[in-house]
C-alpha positions in Angstrom: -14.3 29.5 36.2 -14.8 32.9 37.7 -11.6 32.9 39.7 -9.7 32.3 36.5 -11.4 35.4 35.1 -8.9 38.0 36.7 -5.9 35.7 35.5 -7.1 35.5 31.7 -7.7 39.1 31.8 -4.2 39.9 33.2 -2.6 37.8 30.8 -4.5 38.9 27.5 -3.7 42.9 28.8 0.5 42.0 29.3 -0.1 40.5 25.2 -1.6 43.7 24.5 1.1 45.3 25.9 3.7 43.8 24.0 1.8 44.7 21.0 1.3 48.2 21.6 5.4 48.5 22.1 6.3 46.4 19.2 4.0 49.1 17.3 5.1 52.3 18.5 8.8 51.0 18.2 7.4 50.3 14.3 6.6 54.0 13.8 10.4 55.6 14.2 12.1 56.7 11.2 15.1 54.2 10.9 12.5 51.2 11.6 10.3 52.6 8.6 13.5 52.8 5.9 13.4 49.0 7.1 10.6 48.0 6.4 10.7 50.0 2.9 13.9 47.6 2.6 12.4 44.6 3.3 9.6 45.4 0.6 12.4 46.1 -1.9 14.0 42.8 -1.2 10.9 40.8 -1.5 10.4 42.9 -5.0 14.0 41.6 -5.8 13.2 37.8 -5.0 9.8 38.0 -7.1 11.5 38.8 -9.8 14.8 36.6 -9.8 12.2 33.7 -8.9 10.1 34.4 -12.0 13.8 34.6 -13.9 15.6 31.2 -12.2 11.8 29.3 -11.7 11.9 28.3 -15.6 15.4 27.5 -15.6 15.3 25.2 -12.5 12.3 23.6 -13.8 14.1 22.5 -16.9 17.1 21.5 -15.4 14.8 19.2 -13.0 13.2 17.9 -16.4 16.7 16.7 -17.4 17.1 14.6 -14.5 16.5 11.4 -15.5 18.4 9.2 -13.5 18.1 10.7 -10.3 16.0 9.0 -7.5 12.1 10.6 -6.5 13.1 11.7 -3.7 15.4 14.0 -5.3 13.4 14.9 -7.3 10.8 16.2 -5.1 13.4 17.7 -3.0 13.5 20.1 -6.7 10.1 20.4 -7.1 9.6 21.8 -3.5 12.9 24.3 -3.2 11.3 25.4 -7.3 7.7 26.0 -4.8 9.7 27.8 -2.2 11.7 29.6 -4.5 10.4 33.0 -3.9 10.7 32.5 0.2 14.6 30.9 -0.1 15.8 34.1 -2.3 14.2 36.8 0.0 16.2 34.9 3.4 19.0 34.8 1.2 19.0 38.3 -0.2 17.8 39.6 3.4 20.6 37.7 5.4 23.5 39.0 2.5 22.0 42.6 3.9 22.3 42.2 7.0 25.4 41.0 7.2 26.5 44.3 5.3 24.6 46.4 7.5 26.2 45.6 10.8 29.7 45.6 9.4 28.9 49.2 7.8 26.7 50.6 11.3 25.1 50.1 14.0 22.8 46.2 15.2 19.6 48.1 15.5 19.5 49.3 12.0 18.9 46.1 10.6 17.1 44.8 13.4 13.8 44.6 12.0 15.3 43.0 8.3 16.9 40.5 10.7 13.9 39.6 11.9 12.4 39.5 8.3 15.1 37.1 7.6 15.0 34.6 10.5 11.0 34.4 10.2 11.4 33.6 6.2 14.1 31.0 6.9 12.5 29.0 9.8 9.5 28.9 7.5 11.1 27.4 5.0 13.0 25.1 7.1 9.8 24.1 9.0 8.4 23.3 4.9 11.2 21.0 4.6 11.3 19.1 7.7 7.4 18.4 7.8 7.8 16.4 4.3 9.1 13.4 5.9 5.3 13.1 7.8 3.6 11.2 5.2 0.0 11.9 6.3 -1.4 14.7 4.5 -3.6 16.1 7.0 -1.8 15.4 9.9 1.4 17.2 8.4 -1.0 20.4 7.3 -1.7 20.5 11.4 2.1 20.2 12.2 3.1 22.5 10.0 0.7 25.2 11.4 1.4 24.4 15.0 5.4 24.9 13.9 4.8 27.9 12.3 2.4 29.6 15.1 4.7 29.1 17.7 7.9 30.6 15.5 6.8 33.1 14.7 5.4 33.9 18.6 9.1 32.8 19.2 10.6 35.1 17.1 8.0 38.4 18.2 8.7 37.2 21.9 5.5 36.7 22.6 5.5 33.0 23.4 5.2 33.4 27.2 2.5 36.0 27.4 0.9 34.0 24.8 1.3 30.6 27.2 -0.2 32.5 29.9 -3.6 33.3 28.7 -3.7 29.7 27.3 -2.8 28.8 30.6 -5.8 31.0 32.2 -7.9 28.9 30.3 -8.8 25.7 32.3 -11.5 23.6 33.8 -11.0 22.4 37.2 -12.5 18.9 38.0 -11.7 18.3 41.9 -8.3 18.5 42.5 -7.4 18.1 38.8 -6.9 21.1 36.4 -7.0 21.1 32.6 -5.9 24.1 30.8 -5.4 24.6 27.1 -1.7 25.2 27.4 -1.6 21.6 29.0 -3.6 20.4 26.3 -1.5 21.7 23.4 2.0 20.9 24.9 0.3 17.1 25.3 -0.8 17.1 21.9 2.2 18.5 20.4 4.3 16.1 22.7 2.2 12.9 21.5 2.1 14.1 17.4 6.2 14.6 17.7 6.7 11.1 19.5 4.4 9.7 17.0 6.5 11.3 14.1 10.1 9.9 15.4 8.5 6.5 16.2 7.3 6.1 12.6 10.4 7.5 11.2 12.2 5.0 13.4 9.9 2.0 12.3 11.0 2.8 8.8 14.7 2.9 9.4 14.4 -0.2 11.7 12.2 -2.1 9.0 14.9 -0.8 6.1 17.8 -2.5 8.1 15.4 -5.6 8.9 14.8 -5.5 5.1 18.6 -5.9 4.1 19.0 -8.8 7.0 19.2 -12.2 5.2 19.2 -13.9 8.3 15.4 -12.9 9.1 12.7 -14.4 6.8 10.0 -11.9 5.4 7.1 -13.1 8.2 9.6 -12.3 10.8 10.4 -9.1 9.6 6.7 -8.1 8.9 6.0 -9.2 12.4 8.8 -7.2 14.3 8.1 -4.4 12.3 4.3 -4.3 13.4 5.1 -5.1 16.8 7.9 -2.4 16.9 5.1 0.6 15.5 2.3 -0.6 17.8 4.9 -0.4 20.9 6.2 3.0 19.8 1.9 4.1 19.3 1.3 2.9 23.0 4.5 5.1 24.3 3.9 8.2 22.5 0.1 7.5 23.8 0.9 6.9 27.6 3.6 9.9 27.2 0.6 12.3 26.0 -1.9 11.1 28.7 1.0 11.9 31.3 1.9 15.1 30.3 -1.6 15.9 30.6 -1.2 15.0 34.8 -3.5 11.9 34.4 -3.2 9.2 36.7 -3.1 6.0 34.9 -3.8 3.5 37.7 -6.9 4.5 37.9 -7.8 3.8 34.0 -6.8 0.0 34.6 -10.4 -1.4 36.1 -12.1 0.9 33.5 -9.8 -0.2 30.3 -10.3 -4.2 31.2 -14.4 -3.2 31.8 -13.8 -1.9 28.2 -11.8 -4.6 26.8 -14.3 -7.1 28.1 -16.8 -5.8 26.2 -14.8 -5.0 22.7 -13.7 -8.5 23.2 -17.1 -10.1 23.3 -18.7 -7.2 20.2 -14.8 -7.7 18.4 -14.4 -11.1 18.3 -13.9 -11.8 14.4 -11.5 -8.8 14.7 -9.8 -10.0 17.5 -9.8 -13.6 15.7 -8.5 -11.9 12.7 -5.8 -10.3 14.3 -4.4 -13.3 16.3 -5.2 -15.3 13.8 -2.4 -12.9 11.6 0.4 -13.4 14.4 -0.3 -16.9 14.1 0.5 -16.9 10.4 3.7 -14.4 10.7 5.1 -16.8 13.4 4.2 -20.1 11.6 5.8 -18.5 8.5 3.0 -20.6 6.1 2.6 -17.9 4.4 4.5 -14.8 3.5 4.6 -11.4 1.0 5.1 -13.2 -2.7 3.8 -16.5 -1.9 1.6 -17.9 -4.6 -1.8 -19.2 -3.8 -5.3 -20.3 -4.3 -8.3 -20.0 -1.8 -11.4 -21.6 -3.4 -11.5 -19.8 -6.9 -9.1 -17.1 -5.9 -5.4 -17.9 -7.6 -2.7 -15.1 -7.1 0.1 -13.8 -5.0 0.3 -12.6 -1.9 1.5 -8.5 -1.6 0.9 -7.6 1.6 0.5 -8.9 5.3 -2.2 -7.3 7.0 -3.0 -6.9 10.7 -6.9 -7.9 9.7 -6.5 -9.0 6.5 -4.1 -10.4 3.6 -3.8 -8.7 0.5 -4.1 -11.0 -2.5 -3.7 -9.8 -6.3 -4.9 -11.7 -9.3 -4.1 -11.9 -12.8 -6.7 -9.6 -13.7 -5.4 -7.1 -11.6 -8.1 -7.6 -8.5 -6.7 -7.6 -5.1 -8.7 -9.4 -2.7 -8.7 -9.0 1.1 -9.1 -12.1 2.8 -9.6 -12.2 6.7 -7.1 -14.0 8.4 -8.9 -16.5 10.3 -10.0 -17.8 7.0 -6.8 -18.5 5.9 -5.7 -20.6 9.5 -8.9 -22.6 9.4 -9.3 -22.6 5.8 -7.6 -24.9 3.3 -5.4 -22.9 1.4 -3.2 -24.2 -1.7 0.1 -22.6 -0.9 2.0 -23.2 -4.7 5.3 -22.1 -3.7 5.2 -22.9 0.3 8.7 -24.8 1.1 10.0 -24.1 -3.0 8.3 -22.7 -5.9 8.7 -25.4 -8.4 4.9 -25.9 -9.9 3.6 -29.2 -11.8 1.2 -28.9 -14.5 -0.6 -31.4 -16.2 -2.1 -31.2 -20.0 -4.1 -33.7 -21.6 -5.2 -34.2 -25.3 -5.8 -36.9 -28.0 -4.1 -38.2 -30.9 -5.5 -40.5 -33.6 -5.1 -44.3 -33.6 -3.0 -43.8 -36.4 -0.3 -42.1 -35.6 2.5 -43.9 -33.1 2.2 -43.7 -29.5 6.2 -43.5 -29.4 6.5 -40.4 -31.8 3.4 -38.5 -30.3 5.2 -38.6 -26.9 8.3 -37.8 -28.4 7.2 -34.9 -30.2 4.9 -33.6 -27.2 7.9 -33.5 -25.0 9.8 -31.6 -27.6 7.4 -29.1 -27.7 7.1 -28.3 -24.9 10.4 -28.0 -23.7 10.5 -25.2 -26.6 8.0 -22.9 -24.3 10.6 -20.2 -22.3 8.9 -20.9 -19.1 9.2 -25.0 -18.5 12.1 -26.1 -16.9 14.5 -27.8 -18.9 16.9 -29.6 -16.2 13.1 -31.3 -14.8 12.6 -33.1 -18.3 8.9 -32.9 -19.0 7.3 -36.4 -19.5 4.0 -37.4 -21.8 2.2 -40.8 -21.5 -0.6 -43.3 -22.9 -3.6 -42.8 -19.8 -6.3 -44.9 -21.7 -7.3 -46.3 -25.8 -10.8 -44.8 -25.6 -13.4 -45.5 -28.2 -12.1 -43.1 -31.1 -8.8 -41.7 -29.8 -5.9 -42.2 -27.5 -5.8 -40.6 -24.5 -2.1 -39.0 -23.6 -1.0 -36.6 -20.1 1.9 -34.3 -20.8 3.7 -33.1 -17.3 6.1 -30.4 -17.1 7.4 -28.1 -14.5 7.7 -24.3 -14.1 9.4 -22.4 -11.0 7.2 -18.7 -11.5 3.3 -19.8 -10.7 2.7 -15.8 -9.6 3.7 -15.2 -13.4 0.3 -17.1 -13.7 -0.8 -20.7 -15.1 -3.7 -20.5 -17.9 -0.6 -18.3 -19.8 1.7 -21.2 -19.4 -0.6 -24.0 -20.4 -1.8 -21.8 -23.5 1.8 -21.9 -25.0 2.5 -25.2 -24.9 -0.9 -26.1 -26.5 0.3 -23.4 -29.2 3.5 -25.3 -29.0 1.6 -28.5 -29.3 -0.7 -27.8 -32.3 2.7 -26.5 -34.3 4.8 -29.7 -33.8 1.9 -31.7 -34.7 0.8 -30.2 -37.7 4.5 -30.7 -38.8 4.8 -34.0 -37.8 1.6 -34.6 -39.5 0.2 -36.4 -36.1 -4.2 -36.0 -36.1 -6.1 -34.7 -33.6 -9.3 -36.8 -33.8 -12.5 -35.6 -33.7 -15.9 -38.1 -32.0 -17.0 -39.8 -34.7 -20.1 -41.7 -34.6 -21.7 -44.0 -37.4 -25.4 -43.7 -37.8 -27.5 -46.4 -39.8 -31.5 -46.0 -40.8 -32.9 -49.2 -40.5 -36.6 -49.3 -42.3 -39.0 -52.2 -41.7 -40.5 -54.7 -44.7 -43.2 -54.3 -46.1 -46.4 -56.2 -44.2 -47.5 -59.2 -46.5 -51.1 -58.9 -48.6 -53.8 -60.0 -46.5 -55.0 -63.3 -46.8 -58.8 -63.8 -48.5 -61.0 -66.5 -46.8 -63.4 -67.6 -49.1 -66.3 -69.8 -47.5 -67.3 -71.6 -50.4 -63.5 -72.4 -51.6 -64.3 -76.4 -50.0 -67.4 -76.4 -52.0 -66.2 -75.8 -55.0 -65.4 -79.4 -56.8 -61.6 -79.7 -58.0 -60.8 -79.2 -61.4 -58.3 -81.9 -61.6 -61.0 -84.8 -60.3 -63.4 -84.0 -63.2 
């Protein structure tokens, strides 16, 4: 490090340099009636934002049919108000100033101006990066080097970053290096997620590609555009890559044998996108989970209830698993109710009216006719099964089943057909009464009989 020491000082002195002359140019009369302008002008924008803001903010209000994104294009040129009416108002100066004399009389405002407008240009562009904290980084690292840009102080500036570097053998790493990788690898990164999108828009609109299919070339296509931007950085930084081979499958070895549920999960995931047995608005029920599916995961599928749960269920539990898939090949669903009906009332009518009934409910199918029949004459009541279809199981099933009961109950009552209750009969048997003892009376042979005398 101490041979870099006479480099880093060089460098920070020629910064210094620029500095001092950017200063003393400050100081001269015309470049002080400048910067008295530019003050004026941003005095001028304060107040015509705090006169349009209001105005703009109810016009946005009005809006109603126009799409989010539109609306938070609004919202943000409302935020930025203040900085788009000084570049405005600074430009419009300009412009008059060098038809009316000479370049270097607005030279400074110019500068004013450009430096406002590629700030709020750099505001605007980092929106499509939906990652909070990794835009707040871009949009420092944009603004940082602009603004070095602008003050021409971008290569004195890359030569004490450059001065700055550890030297490992033959290999040097500087902080330049380090920053031009990083900002190389974040912008890759940005196009090959803003590509993905597009890509998985236009698979979205294909009719020819099924949803697994375009879940899985859509995960492929972001994990191959990760691994580029990756290798790109590690390049730019001057690392050799054939030497990271014997080291990366020492490491894979290992993750594989400490990862293996993830790694089960995840291949276990390609195997359902490429089997196709289940896909984004399937219906289905894994032991006492019932719901739909919303989301293909890489580890995991995403499965929401009625209630409003969402459940995330490995993978590999759904390939080994037995999973009820209600709407696999179509999504026509059978359900079966049962009740009872009294021995008194016809077996004919009660199947007639409970197929009538039903067919009233919204949600049964009409074209497959529902069907209701005599399962068993049990000891108080007969037994009847009423079977009807529906084609939306994710709309749920206890719902469904609950209005046709209502729709049962209703028909019955007017058809005056009985539900029965159990009924049981229950006799008290008592015992008789024990007979009087019997007297023994040893003398009674004795005695002589009254009819011989």
């Amino acid at each position: 490090m101490d041979n870099l020491t006479p480099e880093l000082v060089e460098a920070a002195r020629g910064v210094w340099t620029q500095l001092y002359s950017f200063l003393r140019i400050m100081t001269l009369p015309y470049r002080l009636w400048q910067l008295a302008a530019i003050l004026g002008l941003m005095a001028i924008a304060h107040l015509a934002r705090n006169w349009l803001a209001p105005r703009l903010n109810l016009w946005l209000r009005q809006r109603q049919n126009w799409p989010k994104w539109r609306l938070r294009f609004g919202i943000l040129v409302q935020r930025k108000l203040r900085v788009i009416l000084f570049a405005a108002l600074s430009w419009a100066v300009v412009l008059v100033m060098r038809e009316l004399t000479w370049p270097s009389r607005s030279q400074l405002i110019a500068l004013a101006a450009a430096l406002s407008a590629a700030w709020v240009a750099i505001e605007f562009a980092v929106r499509i990066i939906a990652n909070r904290t990794f835009r707040r980084w871009v949009w420092w690292g944009l603004w940082i080097w602009v603004t070095l840009h602008f003050f021409d102080l971008t290569t004195s500036v890359g030569r004490v970053l450059d001065s700055i570097a550890l030297a490992i053998g033959d290999y040097r790493l500087s902080v330049l290096g380090v920053l031009k990788a990083v900002a190389l690898t974040a912008l890759l990164i940005v196009v090959g997620r803003i590509l993905s999108r597009l890509i998985a828009g236009s698979m979205a609109r294909n009719a020819d590609l099924t949803p697994t299919m375009r879940v899985l070339l859509a995960k492929l296509l972001q994990i191959v555009l990760l691994v580029v931007a990756v290798v790109t950085g590690l390049r730019a930084l001057g690392l050799d890559l054939t030497g990271l081979t014997v080291f990366s499958g020492a490491i894979g070895l290992g993750i594989g044998f400490g990862l293996q549920k993830v790694v089960s999960n995840l291949i276990s995931g390609v195997i359902i996108l490429l089997d196709e047995s289940i896909k984004p608005g399937d219906v289905i029920s894994l032991g006492e989970t019932f719901g739909w599916i919303d989301a293909l995961g890489a580890r995991y599928v995403s499965v929401v209830t009625r209630d409003g749960k969402e459940y995330l269920i490995p993978n590999e539990d759904l390939v080994t698993g037995q999973v009820v898939n209600w709407s696999h090949t179509n999504d026509f669903v059978r359900l079966d109710l049962e009740f009872r009906c009294s021995y008194a009332d016809d077996p004919h009518e009660v199947s007639k009216t409970a197929v009538n009934a039903s067919m009233t409910v919204k949600r049964v199918l009409a074209h497959r006719t529902p069907v209701c029949w005599v399962t068993e004459f049990s000891d108080f009541s007969v037994r009847y099964v009423l079977r009807f279809w529906i084609s939306d199981p994710e709309s749920g099933l206890t719902n469904v089943r609950g209005e046709v009961y209502l729709a049962l109950w209703d028909a019955f009552k007017k058809k005056g057909i009985t539900i029965p209750l159990p009924q049981r009969e229950i006799r008290i048997v008592t015992d008789p009464p024990d007979p009087p003892p019997e007297i023994n009376d040893p003398d009674a042979d004795a005695k002589p009989s009254t009819a011989m005398t």
